[in-house]
C-alpha positions in Angstrom: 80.7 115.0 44.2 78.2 112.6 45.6 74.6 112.7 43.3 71.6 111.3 44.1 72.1 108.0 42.3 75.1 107.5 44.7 73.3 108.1 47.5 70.4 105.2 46.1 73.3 102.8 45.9 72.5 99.5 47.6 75.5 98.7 49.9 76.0 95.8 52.4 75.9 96.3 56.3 74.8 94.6 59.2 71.6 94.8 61.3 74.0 95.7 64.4 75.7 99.2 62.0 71.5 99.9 61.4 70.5 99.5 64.8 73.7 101.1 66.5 75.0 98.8 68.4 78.3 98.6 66.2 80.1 101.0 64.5 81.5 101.2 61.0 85.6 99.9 61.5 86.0 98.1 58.2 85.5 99.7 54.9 85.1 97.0 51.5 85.1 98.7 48.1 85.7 95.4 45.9 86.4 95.0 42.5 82.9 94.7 41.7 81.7 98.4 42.8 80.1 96.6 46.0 80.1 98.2 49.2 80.5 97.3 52.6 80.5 99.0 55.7 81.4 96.6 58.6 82.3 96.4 62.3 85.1 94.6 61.3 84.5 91.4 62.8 83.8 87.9 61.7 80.2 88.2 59.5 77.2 85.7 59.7 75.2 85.7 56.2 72.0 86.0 58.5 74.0 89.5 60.0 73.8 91.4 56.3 71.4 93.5 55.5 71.4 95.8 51.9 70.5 99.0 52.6 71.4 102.8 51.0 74.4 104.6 50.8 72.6 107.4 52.5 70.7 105.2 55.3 75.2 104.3 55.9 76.0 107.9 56.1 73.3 108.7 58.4 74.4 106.8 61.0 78.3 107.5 60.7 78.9 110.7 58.4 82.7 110.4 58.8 82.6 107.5 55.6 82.0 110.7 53.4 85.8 110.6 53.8 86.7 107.6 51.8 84.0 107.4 49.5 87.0 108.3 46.6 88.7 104.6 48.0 89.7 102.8 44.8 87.7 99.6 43.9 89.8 96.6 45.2 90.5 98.9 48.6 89.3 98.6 52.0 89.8 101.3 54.9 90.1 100.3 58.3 90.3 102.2 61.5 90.4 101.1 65.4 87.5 102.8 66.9 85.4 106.3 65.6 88.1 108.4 66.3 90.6 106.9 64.6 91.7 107.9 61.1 90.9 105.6 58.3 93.8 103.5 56.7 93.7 102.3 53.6 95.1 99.1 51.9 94.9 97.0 48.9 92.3 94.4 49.6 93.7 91.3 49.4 91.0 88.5 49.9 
């Protein structure tokens, strides 16, 4: 069950995920607790922007689906109908 301290959690996205121009393909939940929801291409530092859980889930409700992924996971899919996969994250 999600509270409202999860939903105040500050996770990492890009400016393109805020502003809908990209969508969310590539799920991080490192080792740390830190999220990120990305487009799954490369990242710029000057791309990032720390936002809310919820501000992520109002753009793309469909993460509410992998929100159990283990720390040291990442889910990945191909486009926003495509199921998430989930793997150990290696990096």
């Amino acid at each position: 069950m999600i509270t409202n301290q999860d939903l105040n959690k500050a996770v990492f996205t890009l400016k393109s995920v805020i502003n809908r121009t990209d969508s969310i393909l590539y799920i991080v939940h490192d080792d740390d607790d830190e999220w990120q929801f990305l487009n799954g291409h490369t990242v710029s530092p000057q791309d990032i922007m720390i936002v809310s859980l919820q501000q992520v889930i109002n753009i793309d409700a469909t993460i509410l689906q992998i929100l159990d992924l283990a720390m040291g996971y990442v889910a990945n899919r191909i486009n926003l109908n495509s199921e998430w996969e989930i793997s150990r994250n290696l990096e």
